[in-house]
N, C-alpha and C positions, 0 to 999 in steps of 0.2 A: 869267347872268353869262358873259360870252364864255372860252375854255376860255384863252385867255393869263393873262390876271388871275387867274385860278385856280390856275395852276402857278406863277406867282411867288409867291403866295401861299404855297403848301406850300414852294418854294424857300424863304422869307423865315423860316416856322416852324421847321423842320427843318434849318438850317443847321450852327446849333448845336451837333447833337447828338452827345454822346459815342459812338461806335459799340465801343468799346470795354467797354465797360460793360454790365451787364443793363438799367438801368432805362432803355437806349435800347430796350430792346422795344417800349415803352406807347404813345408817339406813333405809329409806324408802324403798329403793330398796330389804335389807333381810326383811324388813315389809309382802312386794309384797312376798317375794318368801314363807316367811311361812304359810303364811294366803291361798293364793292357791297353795301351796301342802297339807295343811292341809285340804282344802275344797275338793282337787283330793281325795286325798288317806286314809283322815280319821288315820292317824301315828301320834299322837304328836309327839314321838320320832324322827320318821322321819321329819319332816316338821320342830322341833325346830334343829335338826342337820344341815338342809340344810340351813336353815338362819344365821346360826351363819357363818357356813364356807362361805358362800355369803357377808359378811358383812367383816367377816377378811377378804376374800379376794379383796376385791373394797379397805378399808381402806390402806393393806399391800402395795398394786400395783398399783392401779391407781393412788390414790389420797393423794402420801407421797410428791408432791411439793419440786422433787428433794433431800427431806432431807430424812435421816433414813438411811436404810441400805447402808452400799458401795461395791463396788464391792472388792471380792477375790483379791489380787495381783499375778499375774501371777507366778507362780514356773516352774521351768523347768531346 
């Protein structure tokens, strides 16, 4: 993919984003992580897997602001 269409791209994704905010960390941060594993390892495959799971994971857990998931209720 020629490197123009790729930066409108993240232009297009990330315009959005509250920078204000914490849970603007996630996107930038699986940004970081695709762009160099992809520059490491040359995997699109790989480098687009490892961003995604990097991004759910910042969004699922760090940055739910208390709300979303609850905890199991204890059985026993």
């Amino acid at each position: 993919m020629p490197a123009g269409v790729t930066v409108v791209l993240v232009v297009y994704c990330l315009r959005d984003l509250p920078v204000a905010e914490s849970r603007a960390v996630a996107p930038p941060a699986a940004l970081a992580v695709t762009v160099g594993l992809h520059l490491w390892r040359r995997n699109a495959l790989l480098s687009i897997l490892a961003g995604t799971a990097v991004h759910v994971a910042l969004a699922s857990t760090l940055f739910t602001n208390g709300r979303g998931m609850r905890p199991l209720p204890a059985t026993g």
